[in-house]
Structure formats: C-alpha cells, structure tokens
PAZAPA-4460 file (N, C-alpha, C; in steps of 0.05 Angstrom, whole numbers, plus 32768, in hexadecimal, padded with zeros to 4 digits):
% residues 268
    n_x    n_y    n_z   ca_x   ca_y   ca_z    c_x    c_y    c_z   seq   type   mol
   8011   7FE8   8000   8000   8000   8000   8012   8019   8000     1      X     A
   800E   802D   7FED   801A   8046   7FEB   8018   8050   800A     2      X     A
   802C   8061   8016   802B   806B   802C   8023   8089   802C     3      X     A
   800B   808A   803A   8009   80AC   803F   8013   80BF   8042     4      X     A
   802C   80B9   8056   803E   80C9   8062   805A   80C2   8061     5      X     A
   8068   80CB   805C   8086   80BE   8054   8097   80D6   805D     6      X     A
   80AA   80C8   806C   80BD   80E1   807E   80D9   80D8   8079     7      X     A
   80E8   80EC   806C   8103   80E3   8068   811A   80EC   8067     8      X     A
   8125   80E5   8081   813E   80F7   8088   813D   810E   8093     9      X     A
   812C   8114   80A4   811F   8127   80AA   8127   813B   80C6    10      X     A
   813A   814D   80C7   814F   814F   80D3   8149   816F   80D7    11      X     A
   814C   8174   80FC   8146   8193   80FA   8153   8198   8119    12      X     A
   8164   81B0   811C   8171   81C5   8126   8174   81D4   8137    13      X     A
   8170   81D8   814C   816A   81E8   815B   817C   8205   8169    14      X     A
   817F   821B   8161   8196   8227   816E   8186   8231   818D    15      X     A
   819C   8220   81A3   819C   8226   81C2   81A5   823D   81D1    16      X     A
   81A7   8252   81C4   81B1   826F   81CF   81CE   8278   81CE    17      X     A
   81D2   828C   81D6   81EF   828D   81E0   81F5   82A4   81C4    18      X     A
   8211   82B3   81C9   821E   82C5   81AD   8224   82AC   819D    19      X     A
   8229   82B6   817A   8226   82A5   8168   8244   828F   8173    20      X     A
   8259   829E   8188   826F   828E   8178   826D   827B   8194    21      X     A
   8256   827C   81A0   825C   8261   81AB   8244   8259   81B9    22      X     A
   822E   825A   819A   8213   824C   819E   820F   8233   819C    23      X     A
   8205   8227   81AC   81FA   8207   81A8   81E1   8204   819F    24      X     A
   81E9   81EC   8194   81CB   81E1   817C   81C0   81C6   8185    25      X     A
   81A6   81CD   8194   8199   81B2   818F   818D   819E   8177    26      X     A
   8191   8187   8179   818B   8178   8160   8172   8166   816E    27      X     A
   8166   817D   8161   813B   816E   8171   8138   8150   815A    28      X     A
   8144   815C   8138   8139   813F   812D   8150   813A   8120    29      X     A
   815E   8121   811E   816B   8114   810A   816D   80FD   80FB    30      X     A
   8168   8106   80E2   8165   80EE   80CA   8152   80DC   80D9    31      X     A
   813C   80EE   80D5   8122   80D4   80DA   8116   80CE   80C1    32      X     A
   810D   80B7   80C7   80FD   80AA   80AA   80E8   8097   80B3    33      X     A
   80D7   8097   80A3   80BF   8088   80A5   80AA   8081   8093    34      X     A
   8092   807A   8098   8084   807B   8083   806B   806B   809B    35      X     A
   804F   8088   8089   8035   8074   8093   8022   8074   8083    36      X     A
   8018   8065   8081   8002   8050   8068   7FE1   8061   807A    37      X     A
   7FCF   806B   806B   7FBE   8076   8066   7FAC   8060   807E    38      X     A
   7F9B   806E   8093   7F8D   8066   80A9   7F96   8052   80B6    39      X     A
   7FAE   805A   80B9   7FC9   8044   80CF   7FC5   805C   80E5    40      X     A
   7FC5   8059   80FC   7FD4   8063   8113   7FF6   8056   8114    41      X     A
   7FFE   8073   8121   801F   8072   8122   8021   807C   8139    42      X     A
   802D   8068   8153   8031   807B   8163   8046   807C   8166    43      X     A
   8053   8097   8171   806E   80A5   8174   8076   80A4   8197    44      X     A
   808B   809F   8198   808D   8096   81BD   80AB   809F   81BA    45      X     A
   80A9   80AC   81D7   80C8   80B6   81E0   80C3   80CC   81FA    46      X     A
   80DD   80CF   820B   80D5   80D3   821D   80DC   80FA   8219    47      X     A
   80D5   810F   8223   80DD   812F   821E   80F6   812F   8212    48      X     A
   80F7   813B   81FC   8111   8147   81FB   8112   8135   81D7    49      X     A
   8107   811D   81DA   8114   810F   81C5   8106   8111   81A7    50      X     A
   80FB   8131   81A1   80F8   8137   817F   80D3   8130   817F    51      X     A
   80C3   8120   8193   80B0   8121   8184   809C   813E   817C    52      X     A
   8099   814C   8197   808E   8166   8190   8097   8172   8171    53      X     A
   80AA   8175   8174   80B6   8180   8157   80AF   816C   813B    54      X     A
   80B5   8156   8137   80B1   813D   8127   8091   814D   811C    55      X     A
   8083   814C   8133   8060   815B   812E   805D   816B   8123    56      X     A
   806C   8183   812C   806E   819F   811F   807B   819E   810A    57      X     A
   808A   818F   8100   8091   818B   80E4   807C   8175   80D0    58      X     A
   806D   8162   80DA   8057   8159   80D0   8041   8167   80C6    59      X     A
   8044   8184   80D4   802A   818B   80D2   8037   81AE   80BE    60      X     A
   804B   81AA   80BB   8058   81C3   80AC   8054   81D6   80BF    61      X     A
   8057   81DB   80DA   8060   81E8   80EE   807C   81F5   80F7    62      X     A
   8081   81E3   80E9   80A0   81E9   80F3   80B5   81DA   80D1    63      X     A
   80C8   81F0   80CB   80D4   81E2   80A7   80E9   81D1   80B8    64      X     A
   80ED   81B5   80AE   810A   81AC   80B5   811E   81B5   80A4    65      X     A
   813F   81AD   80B0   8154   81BA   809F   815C   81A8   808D    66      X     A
   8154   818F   8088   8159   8184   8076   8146   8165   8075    67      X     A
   8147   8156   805F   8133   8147   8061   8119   814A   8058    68      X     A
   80FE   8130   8052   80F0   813C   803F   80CD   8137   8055    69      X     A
   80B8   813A   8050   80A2   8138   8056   808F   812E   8038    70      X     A
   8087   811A   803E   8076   8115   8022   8057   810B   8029    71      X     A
   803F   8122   8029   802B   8119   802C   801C   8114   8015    72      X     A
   800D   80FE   800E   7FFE   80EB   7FFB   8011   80F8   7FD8    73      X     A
   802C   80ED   7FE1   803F   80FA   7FCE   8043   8112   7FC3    74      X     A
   803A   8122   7FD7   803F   813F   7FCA   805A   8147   7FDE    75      X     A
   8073   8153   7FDF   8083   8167   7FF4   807A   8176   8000    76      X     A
   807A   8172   8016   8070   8195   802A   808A   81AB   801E    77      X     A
   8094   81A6   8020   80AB   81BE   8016   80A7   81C4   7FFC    78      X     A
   809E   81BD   7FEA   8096   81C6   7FC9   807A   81CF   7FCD    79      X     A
   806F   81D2   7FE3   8050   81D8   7FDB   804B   81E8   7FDA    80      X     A
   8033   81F6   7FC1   802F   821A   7FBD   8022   8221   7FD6    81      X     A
   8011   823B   7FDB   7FFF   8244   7FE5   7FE9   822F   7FEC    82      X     A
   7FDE   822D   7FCE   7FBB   8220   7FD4   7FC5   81FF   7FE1    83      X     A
   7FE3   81F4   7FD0   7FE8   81DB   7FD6   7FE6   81D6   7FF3    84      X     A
   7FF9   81EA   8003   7FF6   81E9   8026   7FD3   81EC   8029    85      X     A
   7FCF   8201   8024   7FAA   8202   802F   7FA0   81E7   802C    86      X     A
   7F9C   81DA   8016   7F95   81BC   8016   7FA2   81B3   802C    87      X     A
   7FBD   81AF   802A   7FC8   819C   803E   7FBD   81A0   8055    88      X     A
   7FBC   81BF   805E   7FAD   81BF   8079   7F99   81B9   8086    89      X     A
   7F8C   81BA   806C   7F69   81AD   806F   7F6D   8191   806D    90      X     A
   7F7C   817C   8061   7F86   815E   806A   7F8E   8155   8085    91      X     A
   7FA1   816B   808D   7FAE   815A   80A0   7FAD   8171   80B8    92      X     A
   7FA0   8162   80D3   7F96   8171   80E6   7FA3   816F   8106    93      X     A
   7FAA   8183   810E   7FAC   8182   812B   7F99   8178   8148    94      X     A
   7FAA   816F   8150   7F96   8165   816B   7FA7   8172   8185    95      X     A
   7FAA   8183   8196   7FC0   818F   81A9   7FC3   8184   81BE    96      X     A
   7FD7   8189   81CA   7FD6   8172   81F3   7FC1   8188   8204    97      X     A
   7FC4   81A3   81FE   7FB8   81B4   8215   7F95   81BF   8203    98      X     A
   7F7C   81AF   8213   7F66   81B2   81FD   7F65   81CB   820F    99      X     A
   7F6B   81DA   821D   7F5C   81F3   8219   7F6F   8206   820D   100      X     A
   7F8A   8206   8210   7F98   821B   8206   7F91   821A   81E4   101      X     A
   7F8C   8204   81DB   7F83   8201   81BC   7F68   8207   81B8   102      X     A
   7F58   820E   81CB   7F3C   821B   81BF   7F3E   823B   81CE   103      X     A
   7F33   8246   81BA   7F36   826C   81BD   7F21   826B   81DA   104      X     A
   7F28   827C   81F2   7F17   827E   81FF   7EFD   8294   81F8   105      X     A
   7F07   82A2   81E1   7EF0   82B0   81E0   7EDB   82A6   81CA   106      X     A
   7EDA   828D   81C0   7EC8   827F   81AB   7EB8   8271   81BF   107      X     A
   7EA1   8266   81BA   7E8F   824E   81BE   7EA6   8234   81B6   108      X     A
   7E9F   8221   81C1   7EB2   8210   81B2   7EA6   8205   8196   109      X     A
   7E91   8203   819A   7E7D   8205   8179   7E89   8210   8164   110      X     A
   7E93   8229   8164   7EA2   823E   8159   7EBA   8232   8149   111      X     A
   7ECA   8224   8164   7EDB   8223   8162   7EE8   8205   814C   112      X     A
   7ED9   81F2   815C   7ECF   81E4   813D   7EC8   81E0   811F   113      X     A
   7EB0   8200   8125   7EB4   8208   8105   7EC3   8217   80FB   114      X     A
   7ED5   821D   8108   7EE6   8236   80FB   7EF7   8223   80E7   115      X     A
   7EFF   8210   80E6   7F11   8202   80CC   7EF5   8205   80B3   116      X     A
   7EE1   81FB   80BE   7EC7   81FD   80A8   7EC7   820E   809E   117      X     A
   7EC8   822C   80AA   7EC4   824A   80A0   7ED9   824A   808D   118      X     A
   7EF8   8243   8095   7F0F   8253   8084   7F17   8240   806E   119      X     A
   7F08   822A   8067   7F09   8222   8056   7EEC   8217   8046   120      X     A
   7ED9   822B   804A   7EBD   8231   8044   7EB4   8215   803A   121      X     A
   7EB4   8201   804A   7EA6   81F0   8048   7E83   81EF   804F   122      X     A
   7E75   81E6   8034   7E5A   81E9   803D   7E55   8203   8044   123      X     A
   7E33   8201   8043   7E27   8218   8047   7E2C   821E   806A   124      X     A
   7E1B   8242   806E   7E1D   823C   808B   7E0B   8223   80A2   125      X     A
   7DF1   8220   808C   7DE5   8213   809E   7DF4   81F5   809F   126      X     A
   7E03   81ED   808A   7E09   81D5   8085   7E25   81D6   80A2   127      X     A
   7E3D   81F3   80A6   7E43   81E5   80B7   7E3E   81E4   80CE   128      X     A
   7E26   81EE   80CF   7E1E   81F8   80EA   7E10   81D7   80FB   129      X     A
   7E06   81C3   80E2   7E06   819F   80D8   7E1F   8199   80EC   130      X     A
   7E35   819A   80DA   7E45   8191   80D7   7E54   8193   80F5   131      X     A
   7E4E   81A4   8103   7E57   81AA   8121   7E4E   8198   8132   132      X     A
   7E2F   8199   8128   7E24   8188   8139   7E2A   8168   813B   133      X     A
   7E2F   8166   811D   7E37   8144   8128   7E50   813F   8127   134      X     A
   7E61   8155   812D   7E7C   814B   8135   7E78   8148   8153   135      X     A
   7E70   8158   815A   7E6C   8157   817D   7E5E   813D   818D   136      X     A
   7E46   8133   817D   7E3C   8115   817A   7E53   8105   8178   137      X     A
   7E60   8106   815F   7E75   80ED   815C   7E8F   80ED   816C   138      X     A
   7E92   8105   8179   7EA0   8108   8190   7E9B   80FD   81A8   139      X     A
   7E81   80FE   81AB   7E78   80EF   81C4   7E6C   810A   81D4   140      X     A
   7E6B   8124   81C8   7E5E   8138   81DD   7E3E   813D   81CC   141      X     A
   7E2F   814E   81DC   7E19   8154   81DA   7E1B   816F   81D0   142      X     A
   7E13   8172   81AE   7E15   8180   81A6   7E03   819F   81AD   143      X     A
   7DFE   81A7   81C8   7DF0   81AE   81CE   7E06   81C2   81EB   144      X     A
   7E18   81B3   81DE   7E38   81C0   81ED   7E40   81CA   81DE   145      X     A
   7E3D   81D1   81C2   7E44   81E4   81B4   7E4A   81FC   81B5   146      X     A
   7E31   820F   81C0   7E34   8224   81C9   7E3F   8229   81E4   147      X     A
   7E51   821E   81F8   7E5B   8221   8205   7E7B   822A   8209   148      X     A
   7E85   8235   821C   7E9C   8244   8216   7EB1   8229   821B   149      X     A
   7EC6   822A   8213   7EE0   821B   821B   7EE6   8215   823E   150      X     A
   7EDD   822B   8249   7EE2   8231   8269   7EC8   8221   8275   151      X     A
   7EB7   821E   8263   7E9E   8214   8273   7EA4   81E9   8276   152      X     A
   7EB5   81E7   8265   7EAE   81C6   8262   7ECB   81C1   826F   153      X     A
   7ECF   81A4   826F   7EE5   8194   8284   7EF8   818F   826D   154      X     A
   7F09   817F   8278   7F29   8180   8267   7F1F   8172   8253   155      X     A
   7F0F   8152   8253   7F04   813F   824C   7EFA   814C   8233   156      X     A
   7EE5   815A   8238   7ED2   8165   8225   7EDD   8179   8212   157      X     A
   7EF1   8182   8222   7F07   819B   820B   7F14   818E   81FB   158      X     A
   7F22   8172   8207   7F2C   8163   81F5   7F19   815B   81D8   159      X     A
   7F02   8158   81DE   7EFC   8146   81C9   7EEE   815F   81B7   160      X     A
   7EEA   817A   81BD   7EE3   818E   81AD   7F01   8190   819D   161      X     A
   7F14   8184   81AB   7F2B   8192   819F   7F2F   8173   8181   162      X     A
   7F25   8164   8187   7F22   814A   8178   7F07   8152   8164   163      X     A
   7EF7   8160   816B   7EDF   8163   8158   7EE8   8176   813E   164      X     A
   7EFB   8189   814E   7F05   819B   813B   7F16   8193   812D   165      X     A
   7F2B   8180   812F   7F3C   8172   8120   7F27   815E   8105   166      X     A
   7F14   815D   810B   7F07   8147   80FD   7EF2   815B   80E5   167      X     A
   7EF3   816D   80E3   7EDB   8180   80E1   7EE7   8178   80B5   168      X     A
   7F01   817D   80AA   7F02   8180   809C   7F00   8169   808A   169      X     A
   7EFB   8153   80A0   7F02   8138   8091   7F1B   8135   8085   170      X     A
   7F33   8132   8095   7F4E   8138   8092   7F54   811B   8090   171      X     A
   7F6D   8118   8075   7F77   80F0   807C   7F85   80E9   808E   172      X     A
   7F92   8105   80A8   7FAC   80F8   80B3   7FA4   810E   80CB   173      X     A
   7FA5   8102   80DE   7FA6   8113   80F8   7FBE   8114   8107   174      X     A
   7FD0   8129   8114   7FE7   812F   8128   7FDD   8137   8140   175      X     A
   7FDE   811D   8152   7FD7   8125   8169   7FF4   8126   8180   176      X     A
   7FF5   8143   8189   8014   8142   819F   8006   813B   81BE   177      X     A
   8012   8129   81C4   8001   8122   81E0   7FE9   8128   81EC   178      X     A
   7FD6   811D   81D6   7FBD   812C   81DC   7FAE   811F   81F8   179      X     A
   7FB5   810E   8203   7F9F   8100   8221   7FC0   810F   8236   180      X     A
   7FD9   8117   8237   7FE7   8118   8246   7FD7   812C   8263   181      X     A
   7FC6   813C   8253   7FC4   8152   8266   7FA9   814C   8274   182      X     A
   7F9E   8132   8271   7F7F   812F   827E   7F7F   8119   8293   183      X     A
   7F73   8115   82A2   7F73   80FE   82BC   7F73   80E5   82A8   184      X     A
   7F7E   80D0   82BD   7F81   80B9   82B0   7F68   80A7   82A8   185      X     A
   7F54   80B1   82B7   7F3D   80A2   82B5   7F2C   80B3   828E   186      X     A
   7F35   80C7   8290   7F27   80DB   8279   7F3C   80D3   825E   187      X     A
   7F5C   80CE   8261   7F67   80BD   8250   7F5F   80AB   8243   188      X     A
   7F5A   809E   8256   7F50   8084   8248   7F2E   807D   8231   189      X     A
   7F22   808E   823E   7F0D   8099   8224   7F13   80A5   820D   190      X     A
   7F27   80BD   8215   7F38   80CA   81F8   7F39   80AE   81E4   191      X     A
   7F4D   80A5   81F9   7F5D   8089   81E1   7F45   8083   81D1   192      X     A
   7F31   807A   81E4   7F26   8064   81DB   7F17   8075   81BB   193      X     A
   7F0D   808C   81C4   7F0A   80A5   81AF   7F1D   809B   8198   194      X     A
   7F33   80A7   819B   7F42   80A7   8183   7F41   8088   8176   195      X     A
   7F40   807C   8186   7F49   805D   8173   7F2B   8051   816E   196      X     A
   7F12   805C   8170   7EFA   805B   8165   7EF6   806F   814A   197      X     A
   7F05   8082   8150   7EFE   808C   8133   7F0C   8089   8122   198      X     A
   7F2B   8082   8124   7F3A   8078   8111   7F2B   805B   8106   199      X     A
   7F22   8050   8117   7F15   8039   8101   7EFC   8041   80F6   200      X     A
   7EF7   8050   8101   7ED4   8053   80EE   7ED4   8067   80DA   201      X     A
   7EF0   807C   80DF   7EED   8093   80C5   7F03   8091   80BC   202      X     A
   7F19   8072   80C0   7F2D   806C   80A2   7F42   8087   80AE   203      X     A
   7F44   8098   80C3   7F57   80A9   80BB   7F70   80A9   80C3   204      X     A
   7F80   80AD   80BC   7FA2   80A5   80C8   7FB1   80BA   80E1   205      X     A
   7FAF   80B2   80F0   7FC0   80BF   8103   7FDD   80BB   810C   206      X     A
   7FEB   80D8   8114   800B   80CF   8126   8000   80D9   8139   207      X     A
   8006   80BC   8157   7FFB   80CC   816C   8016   80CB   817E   208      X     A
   801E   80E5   8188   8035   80E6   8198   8033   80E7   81B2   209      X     A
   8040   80DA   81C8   803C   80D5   81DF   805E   80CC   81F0   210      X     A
   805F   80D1   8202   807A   80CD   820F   806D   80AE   8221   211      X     A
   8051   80A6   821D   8048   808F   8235   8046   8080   821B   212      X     A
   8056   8064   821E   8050   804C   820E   8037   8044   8211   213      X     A
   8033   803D   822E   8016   8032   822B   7FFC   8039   821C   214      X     A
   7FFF   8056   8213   7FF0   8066   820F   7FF4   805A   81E3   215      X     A
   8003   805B   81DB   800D   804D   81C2   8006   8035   81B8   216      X     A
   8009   801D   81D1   8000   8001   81CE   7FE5   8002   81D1   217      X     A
   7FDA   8018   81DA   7FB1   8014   81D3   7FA9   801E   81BC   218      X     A
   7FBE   802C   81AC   7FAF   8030   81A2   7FBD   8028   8180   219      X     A
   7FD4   802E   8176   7FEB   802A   8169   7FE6   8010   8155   220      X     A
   7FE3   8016   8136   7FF9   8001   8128   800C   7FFC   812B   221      X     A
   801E   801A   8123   8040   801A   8121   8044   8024   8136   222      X     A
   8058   8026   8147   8067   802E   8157   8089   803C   8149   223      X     A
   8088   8052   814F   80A5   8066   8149   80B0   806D   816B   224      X     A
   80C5   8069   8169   80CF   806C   8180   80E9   8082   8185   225      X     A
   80EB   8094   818E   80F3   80AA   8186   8105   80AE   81A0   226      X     A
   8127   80BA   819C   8135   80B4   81B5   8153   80CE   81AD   227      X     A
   8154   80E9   81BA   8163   80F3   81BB   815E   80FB   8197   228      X     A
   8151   8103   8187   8147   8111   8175   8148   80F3   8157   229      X     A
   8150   80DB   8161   8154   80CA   814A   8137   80B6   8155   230      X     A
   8135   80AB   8135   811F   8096   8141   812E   807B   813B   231      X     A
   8127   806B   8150   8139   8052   815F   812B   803C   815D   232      X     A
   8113   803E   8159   8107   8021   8154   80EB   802F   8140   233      X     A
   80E0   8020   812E   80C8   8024   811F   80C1   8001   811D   234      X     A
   80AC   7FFC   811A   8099   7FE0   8116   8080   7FE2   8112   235      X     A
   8078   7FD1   8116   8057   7FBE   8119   8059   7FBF   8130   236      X     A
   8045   7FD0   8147   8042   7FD5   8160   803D   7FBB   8170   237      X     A
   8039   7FA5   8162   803F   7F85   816E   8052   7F7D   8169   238      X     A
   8066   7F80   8159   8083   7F81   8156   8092   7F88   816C   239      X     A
   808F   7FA4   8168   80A5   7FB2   8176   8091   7FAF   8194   240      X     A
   8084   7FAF   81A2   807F   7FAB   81BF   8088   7F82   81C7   241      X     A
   8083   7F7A   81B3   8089   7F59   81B9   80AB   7F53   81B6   242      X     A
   80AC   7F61   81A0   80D5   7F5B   81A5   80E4   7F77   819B   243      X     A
   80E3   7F8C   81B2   80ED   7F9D   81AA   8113   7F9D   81A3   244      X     A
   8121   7FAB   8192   8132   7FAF   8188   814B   7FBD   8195   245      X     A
   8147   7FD3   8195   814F   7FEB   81A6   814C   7FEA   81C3   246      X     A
   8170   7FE7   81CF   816D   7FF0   81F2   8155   8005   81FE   247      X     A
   8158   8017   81ED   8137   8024   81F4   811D   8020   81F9   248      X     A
   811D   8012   81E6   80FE   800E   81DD   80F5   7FFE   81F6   249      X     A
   8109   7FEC   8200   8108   7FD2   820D   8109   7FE7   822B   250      X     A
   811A   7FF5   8231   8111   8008   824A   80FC   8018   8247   251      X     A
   80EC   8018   8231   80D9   8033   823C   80C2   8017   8249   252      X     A
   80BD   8003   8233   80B4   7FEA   8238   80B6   7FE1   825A   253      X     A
   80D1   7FDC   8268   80D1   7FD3   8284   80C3   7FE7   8292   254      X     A
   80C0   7FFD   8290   80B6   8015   829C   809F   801A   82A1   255      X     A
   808B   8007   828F   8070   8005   8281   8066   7FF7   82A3   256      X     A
   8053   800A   82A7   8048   7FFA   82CD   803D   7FDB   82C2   257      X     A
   803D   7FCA   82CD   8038   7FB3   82CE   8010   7FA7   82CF   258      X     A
   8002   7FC4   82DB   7FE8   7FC1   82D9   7FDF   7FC5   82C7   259      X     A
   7FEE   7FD3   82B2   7FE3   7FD1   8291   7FCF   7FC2   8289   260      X     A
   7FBA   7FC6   827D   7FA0   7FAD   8275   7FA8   7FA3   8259   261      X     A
   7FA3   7F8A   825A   7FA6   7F76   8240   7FAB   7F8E   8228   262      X     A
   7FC0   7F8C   821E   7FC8   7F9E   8201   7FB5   7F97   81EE   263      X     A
   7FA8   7FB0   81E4   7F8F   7FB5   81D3   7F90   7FBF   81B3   264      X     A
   7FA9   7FC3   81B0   7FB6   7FD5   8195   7FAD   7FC5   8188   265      X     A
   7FAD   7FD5   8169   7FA1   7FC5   8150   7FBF   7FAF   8142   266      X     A
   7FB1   7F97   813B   7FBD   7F87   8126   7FCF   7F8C   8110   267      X     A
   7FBB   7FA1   8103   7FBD   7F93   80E3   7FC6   7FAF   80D6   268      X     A
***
C-alpha cells in the first residue's frame, strides 16, 4: 500500500543562546525516516527532550526542518504553493495536549469548531451550523454544549471539542502532541478510547505523540520510538512491544507499571 506520509531524513536545529562565537545548538531531530500508510495509527514515544514535540510541528508545517524531506499523499511540504499548503491544512489536523489553551476563551466552543468550516467556506451557513452539531454527537458531547464557553466545560469535554474541531474538515491524517497527558487518568482513558473509535470508523490516519507507552500500546499500529532527537526503534506495535530491539525501547517497556490491562492495540 502506497504510504500517506513519508518522512525522510528529516533533521532540525536548534540555536541555545549565547554570542555567535560560542553558541550551542540543539539537535531536536536527526535523520529521521519513516513512513505511514493511510488510516494506520503511528504512535510516537520518548521521554522530554527527545524531538517528538518538534517531529509534530514539522508534520504539520509548523515548524521548516534544515534538511530532509516531508511527503504528504506524495506531494513535498517544502515545494507547496499557497493554495497547495491551504489544502494541506484542511487535510491534516491538529489535536493539542492543553484543550483549553487551544480553544479561544472568547468563542463558544461551537464557534470554535466552526471556525476551520468558515475559513475554508465549507457548506452553507446553515449546513455548518449541521455540521457542528454532529461533530459534538460523534464526539460523545451533547450538542447543546455548543453554545457554551471553553471556561464553562471540564478538561474531558475541552478535550474532545478540541477532537471535534480537528475532525470538522474531514482531514486524512491527524497530529495529536500529547493530547490525554494533561487530563485525569480516569478521563484518559475515554480520550483513548475516543481516538481509537474513530480512527476505525472514519478510516483516518493519525501520529499520536505521547512520552507514556502504555498510552501507544492501546491504541497504536506502528510504534516510532524517539530517543535524544533520532528515532531508535520503528515496527508493528506487536513487534516492537513483544521483542523490542533497542536498549531503550526495552527500558521505557520495564518502566511500564505492571497493572497495565491486557494490551488492546490494533493487529493489522
């Protein structure tokens, strides 16, 4: 199967302060490569420090790398015109770790949902005013929370406005940067279960980044494993958790609490 996403060599920079003649440079990514096949989950694992935040922000043309390529459904992010990025944007969608700092406190979160609808004038108004509503259904909220402010609902429920809005454009690839890190453990675990219900029911491909393995094996085809800005192990997320490769991989693994419930990740 042609791969959606293909990442190669993908290498980026960081200058750490200081006068020029004796600045240090962090190296957030080096010569990463990869590749993900169209409504695969990929999850990305490593512990702070080791390139995934960034890896994201270059997925999502956030951030240019200094060398190396990005290839979404074979087009270059780096060759793309104007309208080419606008498309791309409307394909491939953000999901954030902090759901309230990502919704405007001064919108409804309704609003805030449609605002990808508005700037890329999808449908009429009444159609997305539709279209709001049953994102918030297939979210799991009561679209009747619509008109409510960001400040009024729980982390839980910000989260998944922040998931309704990601979904609004019918995008093939979602970037999610630690999106359950910042919610109680008990409210995580619905996220997950969220995300890995709608990846099978709406076909769409996600990278979900997370520094908690456990959080990967629920939900994960592939597993990328990401360590001091290089990536150190990639597989079949029953691969690489059953015989991992990498001294790493295999410690973030012993680390993994032992109450973990029966591993749930997808197969195939």
């Amino acid at each position: 199967m042609t791969a959606l996403l293909e990442v190669d060599g993908l290498t980026k920079t960081f200058a750490a302060g200081g006068p020029p003649w004796r600045r240090r440079f962090v190296h957030a990514l080096t010569e990463v490569s990869f590749a993900l096949e169209a409504g695969r989950t990929l999850g990305v694992v490593g512990e702070s420090g080791s390139g995934k935040s960034t890896l994201g922000r270059c997925l999502l043309a956030l951030s240019t790398p200094d060398a190396g390529s990005i290839r979404f459904d074979g087009a270059d992010l780096g060759s793309l015109s104007r309208s080419g990025l606008a498309d791309f944007r409307r394909r491939v969608q953000p999901v954030f770790q902090d759901p309230y700092a990502s919704l405007d406190p001064r919108w409804s979160v309704g609003r805030s949902v449609r605002e990808a609808l508005d700037v890329f004038r999808i449908g009429s108004t009444l159609d997305r005013e539709q279209r709001v509503r049953e994102l918030f259904d297939r979210v799991g909220l009561n679209p009747e929370l619509a008109e409510r402010m960001p400040r009024q609902l729980s982390g839980g429920q910000r989260q998944r406005v922040g998931i309704a809005a990601a979904l609004a454009t019918e995008p093939q690839l979602i970037v999610a940067d630690e999106p359950v890190s910042a919610l109680d453990v008990s409210v995580q675990a619905q996220i997950l279960n969220l995300f890995r219900d709608l990846q099978r029911d709406l076909g769409v491909a996600a990278v979900f980044i997370t520094h908690d393995l456990s959080v990967v094996e629920h939900i994960s085809h592939d597993i990328a494993v990401m360590h001091l800005g290089r990536l150190v192990e990639f597989g079949r997320a029953s691969e690489v958790l059953a015989r991992p490769q990498h001294p790493y991989t295999r410690s973030l693994l012993a680390a993994v609490p032992p109450a973990i419930p029966t591993r749930t990740h997808p197969h195939n």
